[in-house]
C-alpha positions as CSV (number, residue, x, y, z in Angstrom):
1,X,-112.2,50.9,-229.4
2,X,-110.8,49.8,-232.8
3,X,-107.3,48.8,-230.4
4,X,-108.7,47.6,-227.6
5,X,-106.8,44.5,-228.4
6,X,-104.7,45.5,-230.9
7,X,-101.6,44.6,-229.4
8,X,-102.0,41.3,-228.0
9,X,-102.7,41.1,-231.8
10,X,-99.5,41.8,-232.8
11,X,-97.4,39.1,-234.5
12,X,-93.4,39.5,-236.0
13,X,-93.1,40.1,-239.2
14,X,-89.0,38.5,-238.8
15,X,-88.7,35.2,-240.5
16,X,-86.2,34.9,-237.8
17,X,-88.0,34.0,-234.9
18,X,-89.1,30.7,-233.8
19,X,-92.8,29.7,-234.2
20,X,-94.9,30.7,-231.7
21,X,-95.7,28.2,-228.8
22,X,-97.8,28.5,-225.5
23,X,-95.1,30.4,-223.4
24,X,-94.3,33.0,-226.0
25,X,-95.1,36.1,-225.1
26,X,-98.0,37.9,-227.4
27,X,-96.1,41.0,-227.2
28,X,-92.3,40.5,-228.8
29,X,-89.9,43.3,-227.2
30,X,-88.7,45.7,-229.9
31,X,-85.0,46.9,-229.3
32,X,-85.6,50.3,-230.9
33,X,-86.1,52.9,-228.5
34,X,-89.4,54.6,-228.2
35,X,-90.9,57.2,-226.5
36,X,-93.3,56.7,-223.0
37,X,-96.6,58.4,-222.9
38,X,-97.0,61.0,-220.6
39,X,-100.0,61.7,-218.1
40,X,-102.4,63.7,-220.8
41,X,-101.5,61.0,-223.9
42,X,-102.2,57.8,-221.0
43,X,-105.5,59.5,-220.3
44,X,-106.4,59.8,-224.2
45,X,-104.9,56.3,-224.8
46,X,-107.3,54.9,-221.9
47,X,-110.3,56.7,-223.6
48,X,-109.9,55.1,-226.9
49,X,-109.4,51.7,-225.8
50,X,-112.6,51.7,-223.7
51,X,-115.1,53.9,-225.5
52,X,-116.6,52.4,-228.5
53,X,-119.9,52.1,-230.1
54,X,-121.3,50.2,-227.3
55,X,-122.4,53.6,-226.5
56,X,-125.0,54.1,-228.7
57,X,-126.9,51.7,-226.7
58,X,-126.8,53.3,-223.7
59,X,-130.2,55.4,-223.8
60,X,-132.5,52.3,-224.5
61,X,-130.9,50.6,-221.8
62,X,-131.9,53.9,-219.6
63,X,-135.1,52.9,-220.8
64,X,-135.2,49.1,-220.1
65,X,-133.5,49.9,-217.1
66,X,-134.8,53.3,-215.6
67,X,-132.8,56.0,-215.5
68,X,-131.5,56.0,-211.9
69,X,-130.7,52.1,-212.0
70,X,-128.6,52.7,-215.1
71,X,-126.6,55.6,-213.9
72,X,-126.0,53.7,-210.8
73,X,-125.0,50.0,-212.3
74,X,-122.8,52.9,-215.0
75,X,-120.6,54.0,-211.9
76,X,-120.3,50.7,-209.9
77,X,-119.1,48.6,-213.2
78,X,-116.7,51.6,-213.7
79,X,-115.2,50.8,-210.1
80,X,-114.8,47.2,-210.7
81,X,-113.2,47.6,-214.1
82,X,-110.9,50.0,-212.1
83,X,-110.2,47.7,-209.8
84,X,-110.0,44.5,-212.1
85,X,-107.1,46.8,-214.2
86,X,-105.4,47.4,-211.0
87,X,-105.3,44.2,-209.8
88,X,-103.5,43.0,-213.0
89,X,-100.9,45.8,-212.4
90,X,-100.7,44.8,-209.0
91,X,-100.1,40.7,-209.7
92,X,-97.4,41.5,-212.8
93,X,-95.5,43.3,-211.3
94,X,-95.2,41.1,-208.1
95,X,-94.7,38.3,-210.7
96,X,-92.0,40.2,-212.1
97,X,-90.0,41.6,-208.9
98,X,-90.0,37.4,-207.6
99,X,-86.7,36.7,-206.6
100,X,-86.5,33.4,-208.8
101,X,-87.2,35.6,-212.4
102,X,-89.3,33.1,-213.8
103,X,-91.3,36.2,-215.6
104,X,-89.0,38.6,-216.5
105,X,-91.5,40.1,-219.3
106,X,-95.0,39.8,-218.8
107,X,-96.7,42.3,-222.1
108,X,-100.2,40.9,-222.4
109,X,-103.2,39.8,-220.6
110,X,-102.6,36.3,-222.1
111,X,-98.9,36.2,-221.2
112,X,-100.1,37.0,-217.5
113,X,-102.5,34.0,-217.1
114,X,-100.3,31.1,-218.3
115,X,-97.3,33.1,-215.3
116,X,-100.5,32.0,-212.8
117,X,-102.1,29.5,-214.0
118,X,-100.4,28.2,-216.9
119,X,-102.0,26.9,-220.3
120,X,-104.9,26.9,-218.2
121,X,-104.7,30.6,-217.4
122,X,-103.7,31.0,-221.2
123,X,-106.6,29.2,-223.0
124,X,-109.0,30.8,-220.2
125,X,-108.0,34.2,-221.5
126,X,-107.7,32.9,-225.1
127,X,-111.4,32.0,-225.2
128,X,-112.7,34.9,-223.7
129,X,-110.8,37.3,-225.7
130,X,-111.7,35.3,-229.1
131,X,-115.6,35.2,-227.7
132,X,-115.8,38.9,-226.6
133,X,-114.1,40.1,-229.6
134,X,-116.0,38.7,-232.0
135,X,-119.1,39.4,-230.4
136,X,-118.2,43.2,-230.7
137,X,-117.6,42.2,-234.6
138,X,-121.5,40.6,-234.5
139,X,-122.7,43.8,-232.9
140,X,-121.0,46.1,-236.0
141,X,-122.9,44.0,-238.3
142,X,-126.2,44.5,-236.5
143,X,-125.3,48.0,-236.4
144,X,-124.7,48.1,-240.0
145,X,-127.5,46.1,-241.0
146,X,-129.8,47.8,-239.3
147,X,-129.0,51.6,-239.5
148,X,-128.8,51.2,-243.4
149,X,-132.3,49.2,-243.3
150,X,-133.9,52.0,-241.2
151,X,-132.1,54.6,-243.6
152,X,-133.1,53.5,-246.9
153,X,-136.9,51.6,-245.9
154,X,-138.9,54.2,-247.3
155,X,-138.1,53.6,-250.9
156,X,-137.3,50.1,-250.6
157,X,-139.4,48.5,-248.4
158,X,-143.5,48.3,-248.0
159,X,-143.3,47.8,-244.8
160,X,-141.4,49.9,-242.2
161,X,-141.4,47.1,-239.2
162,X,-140.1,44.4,-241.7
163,X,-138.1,46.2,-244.6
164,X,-137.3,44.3,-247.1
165,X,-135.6,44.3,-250.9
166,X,-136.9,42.1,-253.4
167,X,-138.8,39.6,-250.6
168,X,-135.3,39.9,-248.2
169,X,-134.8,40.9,-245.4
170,X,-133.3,44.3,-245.8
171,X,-130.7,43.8,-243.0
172,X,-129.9,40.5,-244.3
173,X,-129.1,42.4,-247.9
174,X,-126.9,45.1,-246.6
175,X,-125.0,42.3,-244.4
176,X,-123.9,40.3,-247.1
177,X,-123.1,43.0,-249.2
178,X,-120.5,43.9,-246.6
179,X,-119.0,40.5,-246.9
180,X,-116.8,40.2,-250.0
181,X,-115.3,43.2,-248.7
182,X,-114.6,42.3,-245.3
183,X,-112.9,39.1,-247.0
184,X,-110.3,41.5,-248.7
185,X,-109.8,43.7,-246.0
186,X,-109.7,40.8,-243.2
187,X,-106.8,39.2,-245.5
188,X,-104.7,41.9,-244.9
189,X,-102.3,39.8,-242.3
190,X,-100.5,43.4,-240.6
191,X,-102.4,45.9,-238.8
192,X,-99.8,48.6,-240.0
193,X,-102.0,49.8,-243.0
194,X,-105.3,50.0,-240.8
195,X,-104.0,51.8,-238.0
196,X,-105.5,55.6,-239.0
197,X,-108.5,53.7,-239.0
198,X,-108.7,53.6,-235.5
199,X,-107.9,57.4,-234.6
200,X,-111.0,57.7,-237.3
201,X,-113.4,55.4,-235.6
202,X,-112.8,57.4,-232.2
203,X,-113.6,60.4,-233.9
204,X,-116.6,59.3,-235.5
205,X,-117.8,58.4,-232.3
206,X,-117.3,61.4,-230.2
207,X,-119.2,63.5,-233.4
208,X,-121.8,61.3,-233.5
209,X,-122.4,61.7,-230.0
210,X,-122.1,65.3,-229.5
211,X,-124.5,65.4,-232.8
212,X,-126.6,62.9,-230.9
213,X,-126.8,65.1,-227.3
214,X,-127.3,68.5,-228.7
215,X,-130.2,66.9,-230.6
216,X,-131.5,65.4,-227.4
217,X,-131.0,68.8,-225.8
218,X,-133.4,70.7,-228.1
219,X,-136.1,67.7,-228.3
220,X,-136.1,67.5,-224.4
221,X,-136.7,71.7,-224.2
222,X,-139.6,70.8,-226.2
223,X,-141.7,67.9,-224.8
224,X,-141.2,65.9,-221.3
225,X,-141.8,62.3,-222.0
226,X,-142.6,60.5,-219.0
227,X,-139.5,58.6,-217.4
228,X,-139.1,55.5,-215.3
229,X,-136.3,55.8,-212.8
230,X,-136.1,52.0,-211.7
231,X,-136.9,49.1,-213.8
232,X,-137.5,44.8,-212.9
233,X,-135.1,42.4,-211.4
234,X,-134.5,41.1,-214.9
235,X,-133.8,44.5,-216.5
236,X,-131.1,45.4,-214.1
237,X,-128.8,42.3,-215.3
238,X,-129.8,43.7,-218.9
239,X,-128.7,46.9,-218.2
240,X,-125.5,45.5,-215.9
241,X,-124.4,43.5,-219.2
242,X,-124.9,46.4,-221.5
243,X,-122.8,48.4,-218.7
244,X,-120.1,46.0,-218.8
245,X,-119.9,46.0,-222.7
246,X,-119.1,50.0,-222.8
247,X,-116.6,49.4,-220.2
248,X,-114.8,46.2,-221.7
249,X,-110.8,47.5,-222.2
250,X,-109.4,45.4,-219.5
251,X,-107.1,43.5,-221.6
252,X,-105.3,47.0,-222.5
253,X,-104.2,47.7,-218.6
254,X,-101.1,46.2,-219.4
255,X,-100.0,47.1,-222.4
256,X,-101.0,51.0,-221.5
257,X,-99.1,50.8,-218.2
258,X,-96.0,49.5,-219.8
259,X,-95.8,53.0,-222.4
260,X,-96.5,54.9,-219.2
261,X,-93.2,57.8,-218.2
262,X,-94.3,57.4,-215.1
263,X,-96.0,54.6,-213.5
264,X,-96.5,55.0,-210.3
265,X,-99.1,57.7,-211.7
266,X,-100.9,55.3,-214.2
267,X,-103.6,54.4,-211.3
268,X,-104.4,58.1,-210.6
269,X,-105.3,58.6,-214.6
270,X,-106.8,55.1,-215.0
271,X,-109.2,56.5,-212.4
272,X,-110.2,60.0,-213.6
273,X,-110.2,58.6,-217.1
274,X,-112.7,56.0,-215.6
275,X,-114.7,58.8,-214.0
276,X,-114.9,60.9,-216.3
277,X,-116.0,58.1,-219.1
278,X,-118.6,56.8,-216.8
279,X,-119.9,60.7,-216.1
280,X,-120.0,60.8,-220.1
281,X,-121.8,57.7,-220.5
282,X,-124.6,58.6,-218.0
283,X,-124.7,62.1,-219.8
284,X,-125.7,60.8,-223.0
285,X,-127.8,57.7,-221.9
286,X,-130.0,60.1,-219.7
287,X,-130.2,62.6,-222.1
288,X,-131.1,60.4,-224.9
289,X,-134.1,58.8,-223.0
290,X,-135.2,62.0,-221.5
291,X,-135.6,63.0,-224.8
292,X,-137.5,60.1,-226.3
293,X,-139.2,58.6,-223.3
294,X,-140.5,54.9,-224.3
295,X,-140.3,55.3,-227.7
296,X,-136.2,55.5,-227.5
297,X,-134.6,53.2,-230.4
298,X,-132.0,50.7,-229.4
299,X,-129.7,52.9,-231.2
300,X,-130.2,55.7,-230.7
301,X,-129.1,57.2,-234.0
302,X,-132.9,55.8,-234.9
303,X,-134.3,58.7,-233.1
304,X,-132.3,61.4,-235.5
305,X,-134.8,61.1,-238.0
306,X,-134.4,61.2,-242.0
307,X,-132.7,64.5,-242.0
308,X,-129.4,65.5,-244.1
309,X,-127.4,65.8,-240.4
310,X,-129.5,62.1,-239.3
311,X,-128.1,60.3,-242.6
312,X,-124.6,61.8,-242.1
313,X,-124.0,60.6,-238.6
314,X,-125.8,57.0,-239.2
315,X,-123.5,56.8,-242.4
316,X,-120.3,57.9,-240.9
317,X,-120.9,55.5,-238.2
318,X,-121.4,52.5,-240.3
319,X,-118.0,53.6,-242.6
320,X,-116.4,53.4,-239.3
321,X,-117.7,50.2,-237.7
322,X,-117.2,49.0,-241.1
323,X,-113.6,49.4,-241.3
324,X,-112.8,48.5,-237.4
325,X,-114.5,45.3,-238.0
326,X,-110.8,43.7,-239.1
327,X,-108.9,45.6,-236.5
328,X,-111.1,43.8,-233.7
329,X,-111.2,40.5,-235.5
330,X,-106.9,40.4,-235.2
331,X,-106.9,39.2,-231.7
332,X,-109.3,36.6,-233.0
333,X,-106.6,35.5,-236.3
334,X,-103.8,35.8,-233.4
335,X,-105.5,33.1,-231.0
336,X,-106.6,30.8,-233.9
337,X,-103.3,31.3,-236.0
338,X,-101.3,30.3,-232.8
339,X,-103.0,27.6,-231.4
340,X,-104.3,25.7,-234.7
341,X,-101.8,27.0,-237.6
342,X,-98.4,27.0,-235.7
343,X,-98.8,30.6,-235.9
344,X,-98.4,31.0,-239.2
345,X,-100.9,33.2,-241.6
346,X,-104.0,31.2,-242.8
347,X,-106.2,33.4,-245.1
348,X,-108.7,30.3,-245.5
349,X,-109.1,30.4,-241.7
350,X,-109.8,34.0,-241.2
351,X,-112.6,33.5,-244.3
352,X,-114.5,31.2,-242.3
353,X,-114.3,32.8,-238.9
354,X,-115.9,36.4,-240.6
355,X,-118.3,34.1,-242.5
356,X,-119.4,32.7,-238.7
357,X,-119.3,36.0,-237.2
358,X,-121.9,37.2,-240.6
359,X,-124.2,34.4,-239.4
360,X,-124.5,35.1,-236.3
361,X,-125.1,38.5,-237.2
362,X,-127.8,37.5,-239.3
363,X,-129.8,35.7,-236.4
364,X,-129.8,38.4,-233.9
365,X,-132.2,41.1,-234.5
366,X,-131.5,43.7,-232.2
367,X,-128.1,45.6,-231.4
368,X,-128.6,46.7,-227.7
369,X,-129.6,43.0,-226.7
370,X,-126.7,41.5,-228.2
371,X,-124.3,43.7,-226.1
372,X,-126.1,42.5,-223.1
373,X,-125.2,39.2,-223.9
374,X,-121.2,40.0,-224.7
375,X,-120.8,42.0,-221.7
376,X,-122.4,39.5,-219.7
377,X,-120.9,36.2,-220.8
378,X,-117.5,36.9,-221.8
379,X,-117.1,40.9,-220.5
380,X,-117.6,39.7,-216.9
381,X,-115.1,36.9,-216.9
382,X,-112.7,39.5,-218.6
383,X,-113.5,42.0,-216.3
384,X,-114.0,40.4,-213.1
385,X,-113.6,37.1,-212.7
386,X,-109.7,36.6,-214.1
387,X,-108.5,39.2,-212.9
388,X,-109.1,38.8,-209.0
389,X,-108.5,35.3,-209.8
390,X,-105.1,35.6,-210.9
391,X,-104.6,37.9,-208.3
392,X,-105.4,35.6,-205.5
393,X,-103.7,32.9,-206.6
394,X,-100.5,34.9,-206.8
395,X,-100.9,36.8,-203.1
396,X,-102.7,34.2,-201.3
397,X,-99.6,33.1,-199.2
398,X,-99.5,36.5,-198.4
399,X,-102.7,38.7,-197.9
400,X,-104.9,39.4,-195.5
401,X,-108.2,37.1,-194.8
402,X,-109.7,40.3,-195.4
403,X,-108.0,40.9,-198.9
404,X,-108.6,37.2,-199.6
405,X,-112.4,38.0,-198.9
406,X,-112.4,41.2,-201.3
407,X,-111.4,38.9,-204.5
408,X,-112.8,35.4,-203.8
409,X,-116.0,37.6,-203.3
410,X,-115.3,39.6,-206.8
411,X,-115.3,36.0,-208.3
412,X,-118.3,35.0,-207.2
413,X,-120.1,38.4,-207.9
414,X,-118.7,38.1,-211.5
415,X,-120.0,34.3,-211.9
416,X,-123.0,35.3,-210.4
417,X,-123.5,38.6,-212.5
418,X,-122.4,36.8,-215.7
419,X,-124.4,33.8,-215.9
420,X,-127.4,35.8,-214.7
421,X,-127.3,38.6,-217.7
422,X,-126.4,36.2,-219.6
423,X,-129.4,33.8,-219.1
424,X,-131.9,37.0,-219.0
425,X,-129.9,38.4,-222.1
426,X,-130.8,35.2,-223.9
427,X,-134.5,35.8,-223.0
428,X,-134.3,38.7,-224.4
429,X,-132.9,37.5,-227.6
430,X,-135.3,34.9,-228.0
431,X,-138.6,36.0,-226.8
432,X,-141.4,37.2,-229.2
433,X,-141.6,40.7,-229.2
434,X,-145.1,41.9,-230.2
């Protein structure tokens, strides 16, 4: 997850080039040769860019949700994010085989909305990408904040449903003690000296959740919690949001395509890569609310305990999230650099956009509800809505009614999904839980 957007981030480091402008390309072609991934590296590359902490969410949203409503909404966003990818394939490359040329090199999900739509389709992509991304920055906090509150309560705090440290809110502490050092390491202005921090993060991840399942494994031999296997109306667009979250990555189709040896294969491993993940995913959200029944944390690292193992995994994870917080907040830099600092490094600018990202952080108290809400109001639009957009608008001379029918009825199913998880996430949010 740390490079989901890593390389629309990407700026030149050649005093050369031109300033940026709204028909340069994110991506700059590089004349060095380089090698093309092959079919097992594609299917690895896919993995990383989708699978994230987002995860660790999963088994509370089995039990908002129900079990059988989650693993359900799990497989049916993992077809449309299949088929949002592989409709952006689909429009590039007809964008790029037009007879007139007009877009020889299309790199980046950005690039490809301004070849449809124009600034339009570049500022629609823009804002979602700056939104979404910085909304999986606000969740790391949360994460952080609270993990190390839960972690370090009991000789802190006098009271385990509100910890606090010297008449603060714990989580409040431990996010602001983050923040001098995610100045420094958001200053650095080239991902080059973060990039092993990303093969870390992934592996972080997958320990925490094989920790996490064999732990469920042995608690669910022992006790049988009772389990709800369909949930309300307003649950399911929880869940759906929370779905869509795990699954965000769209913006990567192209980019992974492009380093592909041998393209006309990409859609084959884009789909058992999305299988599989989605397999994975309902694996460890079943397993951890079978384990825990109703009393299932929104992360799910809660349930571990205060063991030696428990403190290992919950601190590993927030190292990581800790240090992919500046990789995911590049695309952010890249869109505000571009548009409002002729593309040109501002350190004053990135300062204030983690200080509003901190904030935010500080007003939402729960992680699993704040991933509803990303993957419902920007995830959707990434996910759905643009791309069978674009797609339309670059086949519609030519396709079917039938064809015509499939996206302009995507479109409307992503507007409708996103703006009703987003209003019922925002519920959420804001109601008084008792």
């Amino acid at each position: 997850m740390g490079f989901k957007k890593q390389n629309e981030a990407e700026s030149s480091n050649n005093s050369l080039r031109s300033l940026p402008r709204e028909d340069t390309p994110l991506l700059s072609g590089n004349d060095k040769p380089h090698i093309l991934s092959s079919q097992p590296k594609t299917f690895a590359n896919v993995f990383i860019a989708i699978v994230g902490a987002g995860v660790l969410g999963l088994p509370y949203t089995f039990m908002r949700t129900g079990w059988l409503t989650s693993l359900i909404t799990i497989f049916f966003v993992a077809l449309f994010t299949y088929h949002g990818m592989m409709l952006l394939i689909r429009t590039r490359k007809k964008l790029e085989d037009s007879p007139v040329g007009a877009f020889p090199k299309i790199a980046s999900f950005g690039d490809l909305g301004f070849a449809v739509c124009g600034s339009v389709g570049r500022f629609a992509v823009d804002s979602m990408v700056v939104l979404s991304q910085a909304g999986f920055c606000v969740g790391y906090l949360i994460f952080i904040g609270n993990s190390l509150a839960s972690l370090f309560s009991s000789s802190l705090t006098f009271s385990a449903a509100t910890p606090k440290i010297l008449g603060v809110s714990a989580k409040s502490v431990y996010i602001w003690s983050c923040f001098p050092f995610q100045l420094g390491l958001n200053s650095i202005p080239s991902l080059t000296l973060l990039a092993p921090l990303s093969i870390f993060a992934d592996i972080v991840d997958l320990g925490a959740m094989g920790v996490v399942m064999v732990q469920d494994a042995i608690i669910f031999t022992r006790q049988m919690p009772v389990v709800e296997a369909f949930g309300s109306l307003s649950t399911f667009f929880y869940g759906l949001g929370v779905a869509v979250y795990s699954f965000e990555g769209v913006g990567m189709a192209l980019p992974l395509e492009s380093e592909m040896k041998e393209k006309s294969k990409f859609g084959k491993i884009l789909g058992l890569t999305m299988v599989f993940i989605a397999a994975m995913y309902g694996g460890f959200g079943a397993m951890g609310y079978f384990a825990f029944g109703e009393n299932t944390k929104d992360i799910i690292t809660g349930n571990m305990g205060k063991g030696l193992l428990s403190t290992i995994v919950q601190l590993g994870l927030c190292i990581n999230l800790f240090f992919t917080f500046p990789l995911m907040m590049n695309p952010v830099y890249e869109v505000f650099e571009r548009r409002f600092w002729h593309g040109k490094y501002c350190l004053w600018m990135r300062w204030m956009l983690v200080l509003a990202v901190s904030l935010v952080a500080l007003l939402v108290p729960n992680f699993t509800d704040f991933l509803s809400l990303v993957g419902s109001s920007t995830c959707c639009v990434l996910g759905f809505v643009l791309p069978a957009l674009f797609h339309f608008l670059t086949f519609k001379d030519e396709m079917s009614w039938r064809r015509a029918s499939a996206d302009v009825g995507i479109i409307a199913l992503g507007v409708f999904l996103g703006v009703s998880g987003t209003w019922y996430s925002l519920l959420e949010i804001f109601s008084v839980k008792v």
